[in-house]
C-alpha positions, 0 to 999 in steps of 0.5 A: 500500500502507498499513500497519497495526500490531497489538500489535507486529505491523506489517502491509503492506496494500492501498489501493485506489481502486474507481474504478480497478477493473472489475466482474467476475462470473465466477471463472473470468475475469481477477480482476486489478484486478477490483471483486466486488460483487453476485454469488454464487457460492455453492457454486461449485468454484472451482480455481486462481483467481488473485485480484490487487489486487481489492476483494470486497464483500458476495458470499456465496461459502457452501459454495464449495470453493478448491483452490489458487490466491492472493488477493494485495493484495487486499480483502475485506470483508462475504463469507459463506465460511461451510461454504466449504473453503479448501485449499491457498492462499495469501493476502497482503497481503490486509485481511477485514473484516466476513467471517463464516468459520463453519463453514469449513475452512482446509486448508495455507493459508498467510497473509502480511501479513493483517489479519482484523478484526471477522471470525467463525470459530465452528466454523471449523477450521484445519489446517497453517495458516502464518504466513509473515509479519505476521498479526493478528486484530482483534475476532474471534469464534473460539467452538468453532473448532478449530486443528490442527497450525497454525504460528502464530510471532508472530501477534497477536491483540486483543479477541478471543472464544477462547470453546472455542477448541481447540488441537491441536499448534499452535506459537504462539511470539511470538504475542500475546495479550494483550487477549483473554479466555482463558475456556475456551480448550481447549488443552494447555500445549505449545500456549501455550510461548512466547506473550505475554500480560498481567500481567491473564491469569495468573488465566485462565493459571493456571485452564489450568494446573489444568485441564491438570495435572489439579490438584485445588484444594481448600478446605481 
């Protein structure tokens, strides 16, 4: 295991040798210590998969439906989740790299000690997603995704793209926000009570301010 820190967040990560895994192709097999790489399960129904200690590679798992099951101390990086639905999972100690996420629709999954680093999720959408632990978004796309009834204490976000970002009942407290631009961030107050942000933000927090208190700013 590595560790990593983001902000303040420090996140315990997998470091894995490819020469100690083996090739695996079917989901339905023992994704233990299994090395993913060229194949697709695009489409695919995969339920209560169990994913340990394994390193996925340039897969396309588009418009794949996950009920249930874990991804743990695991790698990701280059996978197409796009339209994919994720629901009812759990995923730690898990490091995303280079994954594209548009589309998807993450359902009371639940996220410990993960990294999503250089990741896409426009239209993405995040219902009762948790954070039981260290979780950071680093260089991430988020244009027009959607975030619903999430709990998100103390997550920490860098160089980020919250373009129409949406918040709806989201609690955030701790999260940190700093180094992002908060340009039309579409979210009431409530969403932001207790985040961290820089002294560089307060032109843009002021700018959600106006536009959620209905403010009517004039020349003169």
């Amino acid at each position: 295991m590595r560790t990593t820190t983001i902000g303040d967040v420090k996140i315990l990560l997998p470091d894995l040798d490819p020469e100690d895994l083996d090739d695996a192709h079917d989901p339905a097999s023992d994704l233990t210590e299994a090395r993913i790489e060229g194949v697709t399960w695009r489409g695919a129904q995969i339920d209560d998969v169990s994913i340990r200690g394994s390193r996925i590679a340039g897969e396309d798992f588009g418009e794949s439906t996950w009920d249930s099951g874990t991804i743990w101390g695991s790698e990701i990086t280059r996978t197409d989740f796009s339209g994919a639905a994720l629901s009812g999972f759990t995923l730690e100690r898990c490091a995303f790299t280079g994954s594209r996420f548009t589309g998807t629709r993450l359902v009371d999954v639940r996220l410990k000690d993960v990294l999503f680093d250089g990741c896409r999720f426009d239209y993405a959408t995040f219902e009762r997603v948790v954070a039981a632990g260290a979780v950071a978004f680093s260089d991430c796309t988020f244009t027009n995704a959607t975030w619903s009834s999430c709990r998100l204490l103390r997550i920490a976000f860098r160089s980020c793209q919250l373009t129409n970002l949406e918040l709806q009942s989201c609690q955030l407290q701790g999260a940190d926000l700093r180094g992002n631009r908060l340009h039309d961030l579409k979210a009431a107050l409530a969403n932001l009570n207790g985040v961290i942000l820089h002294q560089d933000q307060l032109s843009e927090l002021i700018q959600l301010v106006i536009e959620d208190q209905r403010i009517d700013v004039r020349a003169d």
